[in-house]
C-alpha positions, 0 to 999 in steps of 0.5 A, a space after each residue: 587843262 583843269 584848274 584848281 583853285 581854292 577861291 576866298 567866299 564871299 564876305 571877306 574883304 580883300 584887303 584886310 582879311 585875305 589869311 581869315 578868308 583863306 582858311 574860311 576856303 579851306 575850311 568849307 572845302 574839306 567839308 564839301 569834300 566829306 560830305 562828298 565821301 559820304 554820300 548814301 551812308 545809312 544810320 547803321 553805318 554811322 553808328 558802326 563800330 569795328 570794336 566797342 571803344 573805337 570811335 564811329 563816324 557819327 560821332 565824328 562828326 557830332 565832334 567835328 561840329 561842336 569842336 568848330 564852335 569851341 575854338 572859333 568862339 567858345 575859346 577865342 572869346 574866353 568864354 566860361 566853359 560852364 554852363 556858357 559853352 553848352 548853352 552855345 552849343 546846344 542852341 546852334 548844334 542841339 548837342 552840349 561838348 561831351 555829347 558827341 561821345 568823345 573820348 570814348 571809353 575802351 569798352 564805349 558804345 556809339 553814344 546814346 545822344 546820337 542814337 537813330 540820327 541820319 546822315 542828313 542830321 548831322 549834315 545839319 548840325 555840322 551846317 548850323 556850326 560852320 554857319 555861326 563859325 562863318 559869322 564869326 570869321 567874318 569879324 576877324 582880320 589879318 591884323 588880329 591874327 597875333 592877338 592871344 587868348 588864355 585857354 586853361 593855362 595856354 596863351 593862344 594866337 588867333 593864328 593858331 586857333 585856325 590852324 589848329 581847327 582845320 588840322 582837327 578837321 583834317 585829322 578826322 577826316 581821315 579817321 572818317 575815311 579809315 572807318 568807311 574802309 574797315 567797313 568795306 573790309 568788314 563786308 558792311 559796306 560795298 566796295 567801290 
C-alpha cells in the first residue's frame, strides 16, 4: 500500500508553527506537481494563445511568481506599492507586477517582457520568489495568524493571506492545465 503524506519542510519548528509549515508543504507541493505537468514545453508553447485575449501559460507563471511576493511580503508588511513593490520584485523575479501581461486586454498579445523566455526561465523566476517567500514564512508562527494587515481599504488575516495564496496558485494551475489540453485539441501539442 502507498502512503501519501504531505511532510512539513525543514525550518519550521514543530511547536509553534505547524499551520505555517503546513501551508509552507502544500505550497511547494503544487509546485512540484506543475513543473511535473510541464515537463518538455517548448518557448512556442508557452507563449500560445487559443485567441488573442486569452492568457498564456508563460504568463501564468510570471503571475504566479510575483503574485507569491505581494501577498507574502509586499501586502503582509504593507509596504508601499510604488516604487517599493517593484523594486522587490524585479530584484527577486526581474520582472515588476504588471509585467507578467495580467489582466490582459481582449485583444492582448503574450506580453512583450516575457517574450522568447524558456521553461527553465521561469522555473527560475518562480524558484527565486518561492525562495524569498520560504524566508519569510519561515518568521511567521501559529499564533500570528489572526494578526491584520490593511491592504487598500481591507483588513487581512495573515491566515487569509495563506489561504488565499494557494487558492491563487491552485486556481492557476488549473488554468495552466486547461491550455495545455486546448493545445493538444489544437494539434499544437501531442497527445499523451
Amino acid at each position: 500500500m502507498k502512503l501519501l503524506r504531505l511532510k512539513i519542510p525543514a525550518g519550521y519548528e514543530r511547536l509553534n508553527q505547524q499551520m505555517v509549515g503546513l501551508f509552507a508543504a502544500q505550497l511547494d507541493d503544487q509546485l512540484c506537481r506543475l513543473k511535473e505537468d510541464l515537463e518538455g514545453l517548448s518557448t512556442e508553447h508557452l507563449e500560445w494563445q487559443p485567441r488573442p485575449g486569452m492568457n498564456t501559460i508563460g504568463m501564468l507563471l510570471a503571475h504566479l511568481a510575483v503574485v507569491e511576493l505581494h501577498w507574502i511580503i509586499v501586502a503582509a508588511h504593507e509596504l508601499p506599492l510604488v516604487p517599493d513593490r517593484d523594486v522587490l520584485l524585479r530584484r527577486i523575479t526581474g520582472i515588476g507586477m504588471r509585467d507578467d501581461g495580467l489582466p490582459l486586454k481582449e485583444d492582448g498579445r503574450h506580453a512583450q517582457s516575457l517574450a522568447g523566455k524558456s521553461l527553465d526561465d521561469y522555473w527560475k523566476m518562480m524558484d527565486a520568489a518561492r525562495a524569498e517567500v520560504r524566508r519569510e514564512l519561515r518568521t511567521w508562527t501559529d499564533d500570528q495568524l489572526e494578526t491584520t494587515y490593511v491592504l487598500r481599504d481591507e483588513q487581512i488575516t495573515r491566515s487569509y493571506t495563506l489561504y488565499h495564496v494557494l487558492e491563487h496558485f491552485a486556481s492557476h494551475y488549473g488554468q495552466i492545465l486547461m491550455l495545455e489540453h486546448m493545445m493538444r485539441d489544437a494539434g499544437v501539442l501531442a497527445k499523451k
